[in-house]
Phi, psi and omega in degrees: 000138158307138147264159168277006137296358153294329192279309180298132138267001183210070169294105161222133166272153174193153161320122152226066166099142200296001167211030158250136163241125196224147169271104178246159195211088161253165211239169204286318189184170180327290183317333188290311195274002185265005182272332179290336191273330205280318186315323169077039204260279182305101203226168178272354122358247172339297197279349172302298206281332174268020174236000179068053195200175187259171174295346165265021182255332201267131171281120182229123200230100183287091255228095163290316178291338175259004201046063178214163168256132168228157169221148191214141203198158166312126164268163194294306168252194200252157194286119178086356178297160176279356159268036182270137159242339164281050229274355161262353165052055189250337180238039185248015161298296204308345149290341171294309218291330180286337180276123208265132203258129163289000000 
């Protein structure tokens, strides 16, 4: 089975703006990313149920020209809250990288 360091060359989560969390997945080359989109494994699904949040808040928007993916969703507290555990939302990747892409 695959990960997405097979498909990626760059997973990173990061703040877009102090109540967004946003994701980029750019890929090793044409061929990775049109096998990563197909698999349909980064779905607005998928980051609802691991991010707490519903499936119509999350954006998952496919940039073909870039080989990249990005999805973007409501962060969970607001950016600097005392329930923040991330305030730069630099480690909210890392529930993805152990999970095997069909």
């Amino acid at each position: 089975m695959a990960t997405l360091l097979d498909y990626c060359s760059l997973v990173r989560s990061k703040n877009a703006g102090p109540f967004t969390l946003t994701f980029d997945f750019m890929c090793h080359d044409e061929t990775t990313y049109d096998a990563l989109t197909a698999t349909g494994f980064l779905s607005s699904a998928l980051f609802a149920s691991l991010y707490g949040t519903a499936p119509e808040d999350v954006q998952v928007v496919t940039h073909p020209l870039a080989l990249a993916v990005k999805v973007s969703l409501p962060r969970p507290a607001a950016q600097g809250d005392l329930h923040d555990p991330d305030c730069y939302a630099g480690r909210q990747y890392a529930p993805l990288m152990d999970m095997q892409l069909l």
